[in-house]
ZADO-1210 file (C-alpha; in nm, 4 decimals, padded with zeros to 6 digits):
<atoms>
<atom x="15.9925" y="01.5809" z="-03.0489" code="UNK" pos="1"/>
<atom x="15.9460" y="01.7423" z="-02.6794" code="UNK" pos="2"/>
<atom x="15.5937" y="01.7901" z="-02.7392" code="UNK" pos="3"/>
<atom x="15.5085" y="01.4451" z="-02.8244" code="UNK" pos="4"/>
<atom x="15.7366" y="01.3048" z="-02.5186" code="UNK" pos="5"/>
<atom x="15.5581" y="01.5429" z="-02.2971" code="UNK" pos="6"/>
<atom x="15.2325" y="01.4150" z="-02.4316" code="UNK" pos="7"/>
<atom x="15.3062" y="01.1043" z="-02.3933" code="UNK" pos="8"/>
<atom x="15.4354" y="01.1277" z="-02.0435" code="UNK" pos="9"/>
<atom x="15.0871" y="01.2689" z="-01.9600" code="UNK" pos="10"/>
<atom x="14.9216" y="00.9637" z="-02.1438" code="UNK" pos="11"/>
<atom x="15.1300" y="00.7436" z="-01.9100" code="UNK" pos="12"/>
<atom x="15.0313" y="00.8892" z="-01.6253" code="UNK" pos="13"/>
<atom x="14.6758" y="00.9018" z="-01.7279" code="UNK" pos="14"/>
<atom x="14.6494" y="00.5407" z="-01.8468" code="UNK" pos="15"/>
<atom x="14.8451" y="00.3806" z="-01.5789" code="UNK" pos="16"/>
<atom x="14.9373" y="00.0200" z="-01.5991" code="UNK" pos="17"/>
<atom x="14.6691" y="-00.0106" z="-01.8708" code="UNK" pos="18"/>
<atom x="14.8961" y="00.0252" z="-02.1771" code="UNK" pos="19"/>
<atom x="15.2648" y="00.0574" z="-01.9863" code="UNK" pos="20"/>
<atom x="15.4172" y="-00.1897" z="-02.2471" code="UNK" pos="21"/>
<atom x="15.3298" y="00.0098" z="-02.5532" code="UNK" pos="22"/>
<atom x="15.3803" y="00.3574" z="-02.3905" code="UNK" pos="23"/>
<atom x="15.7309" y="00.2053" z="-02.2919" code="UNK" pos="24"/>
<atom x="15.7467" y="00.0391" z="-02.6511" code="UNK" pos="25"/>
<atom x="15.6462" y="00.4050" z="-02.7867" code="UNK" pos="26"/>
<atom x="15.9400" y="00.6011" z="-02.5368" code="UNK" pos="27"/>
<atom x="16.2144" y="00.3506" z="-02.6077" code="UNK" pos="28"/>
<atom x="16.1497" y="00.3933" z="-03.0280" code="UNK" pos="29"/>
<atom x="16.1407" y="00.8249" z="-02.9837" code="UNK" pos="30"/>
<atom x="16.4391" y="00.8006" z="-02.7680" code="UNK" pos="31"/>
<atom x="16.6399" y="00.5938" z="-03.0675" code="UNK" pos="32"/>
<atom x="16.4563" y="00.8557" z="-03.3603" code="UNK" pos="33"/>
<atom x="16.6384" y="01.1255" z="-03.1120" code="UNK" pos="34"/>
<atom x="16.9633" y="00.9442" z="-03.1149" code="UNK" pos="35"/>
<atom x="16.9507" y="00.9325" z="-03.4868" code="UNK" pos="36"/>
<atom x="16.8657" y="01.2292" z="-03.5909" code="UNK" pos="37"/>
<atom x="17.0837" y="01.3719" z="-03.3408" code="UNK" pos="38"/>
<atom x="17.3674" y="01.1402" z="-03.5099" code="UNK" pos="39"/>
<atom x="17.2931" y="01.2358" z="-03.9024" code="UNK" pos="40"/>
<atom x="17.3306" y="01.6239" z="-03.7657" code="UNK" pos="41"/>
<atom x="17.6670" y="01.5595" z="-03.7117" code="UNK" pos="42"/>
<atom x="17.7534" y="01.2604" z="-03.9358" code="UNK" pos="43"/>
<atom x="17.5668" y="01.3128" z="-04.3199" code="UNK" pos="44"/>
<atom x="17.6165" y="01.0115" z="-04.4868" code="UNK" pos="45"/>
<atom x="17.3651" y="00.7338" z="-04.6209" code="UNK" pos="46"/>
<atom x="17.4325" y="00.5174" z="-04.3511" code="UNK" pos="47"/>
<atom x="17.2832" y="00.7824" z="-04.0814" code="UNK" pos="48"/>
<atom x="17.0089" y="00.8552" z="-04.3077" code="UNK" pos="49"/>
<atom x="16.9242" y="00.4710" z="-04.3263" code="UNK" pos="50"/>
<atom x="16.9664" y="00.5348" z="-03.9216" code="UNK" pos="51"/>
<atom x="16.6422" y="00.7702" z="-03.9494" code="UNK" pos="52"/>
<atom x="16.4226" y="00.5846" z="-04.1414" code="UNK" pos="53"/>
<atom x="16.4869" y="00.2887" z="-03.9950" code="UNK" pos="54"/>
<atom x="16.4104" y="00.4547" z="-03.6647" code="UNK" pos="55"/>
<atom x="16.0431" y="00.6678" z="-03.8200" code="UNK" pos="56"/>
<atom x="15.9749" y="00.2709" z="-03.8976" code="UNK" pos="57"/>
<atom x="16.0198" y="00.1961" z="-03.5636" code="UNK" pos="58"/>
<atom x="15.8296" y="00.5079" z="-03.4218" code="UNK" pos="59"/>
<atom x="15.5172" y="00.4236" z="-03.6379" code="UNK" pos="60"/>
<atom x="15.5244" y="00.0456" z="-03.5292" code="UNK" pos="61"/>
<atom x="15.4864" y="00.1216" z="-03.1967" code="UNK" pos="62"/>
<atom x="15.2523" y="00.3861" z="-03.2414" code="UNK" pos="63"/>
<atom x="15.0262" y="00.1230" z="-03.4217" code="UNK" pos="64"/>
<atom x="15.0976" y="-00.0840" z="-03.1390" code="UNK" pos="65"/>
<atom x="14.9794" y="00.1759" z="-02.8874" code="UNK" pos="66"/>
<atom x="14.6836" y="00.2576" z="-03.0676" code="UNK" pos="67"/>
<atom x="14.5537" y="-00.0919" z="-03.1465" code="UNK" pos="68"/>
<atom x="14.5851" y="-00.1673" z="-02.7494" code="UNK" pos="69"/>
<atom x="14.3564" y="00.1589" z="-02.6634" code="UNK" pos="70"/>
<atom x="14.1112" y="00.0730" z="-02.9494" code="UNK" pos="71"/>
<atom x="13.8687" y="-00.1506" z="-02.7482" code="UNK" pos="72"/>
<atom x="13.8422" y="00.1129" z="-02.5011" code="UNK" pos="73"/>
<atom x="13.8710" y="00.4139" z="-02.7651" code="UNK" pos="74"/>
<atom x="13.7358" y="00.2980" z="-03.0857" code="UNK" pos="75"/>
<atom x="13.8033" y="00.5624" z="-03.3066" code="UNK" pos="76"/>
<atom x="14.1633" y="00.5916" z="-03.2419" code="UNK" pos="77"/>
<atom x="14.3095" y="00.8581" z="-03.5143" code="UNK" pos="78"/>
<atom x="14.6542" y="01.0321" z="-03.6301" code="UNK" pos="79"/>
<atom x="14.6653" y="01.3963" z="-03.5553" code="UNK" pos="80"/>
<atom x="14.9199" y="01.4224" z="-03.9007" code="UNK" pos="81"/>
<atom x="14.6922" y="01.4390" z="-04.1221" code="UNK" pos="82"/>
<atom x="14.7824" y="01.1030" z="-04.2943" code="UNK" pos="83"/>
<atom x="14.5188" y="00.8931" z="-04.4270" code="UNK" pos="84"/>
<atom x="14.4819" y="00.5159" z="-04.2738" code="UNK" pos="85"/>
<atom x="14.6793" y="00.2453" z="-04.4183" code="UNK" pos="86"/>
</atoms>
């Protein structure tokens, strides 16, 4: 999770103002994954677990988000996971 905040503190500095909204959108949604994984570490029950997914749902939203808005100016935008498109 450190690597991807520190890479995307370097994209944020590197993009500037260009895509600030979905680099914020992007931060805000990592910082609540943190808070709930952080959470089901100490509290294992189905409720934190719905606390995860629901926050991965939110991390791949804005992701999408961030990616659509730096298509026009990087058209072959791509997920280093290894997933295939949707």
């Amino acid at each position: 999770m450190q690597k991807v905040q520190t890479n995307l503190a370097a994209l944020s500095t590197a993009a500037g103002a260009v895509w600030s909204e979905q680099v914020g959108n992007l931060r805000s949604a990592l910082t609540k994954l943190q808070s709930a994984v952080s959470t089901l570490a100490t509290q294992r029950n189905a409720s934190s677990v719905s606390g995860v997914v629901t926050a991965v749902g939110g991390v791949s939203a804005a992701a999408r988000q961030l990616l659509d808005a730096a298509n026009p100016s990087c058209p072959s935008p791509s997920v280093s996971s290894g997933s295939s498109p949707s």
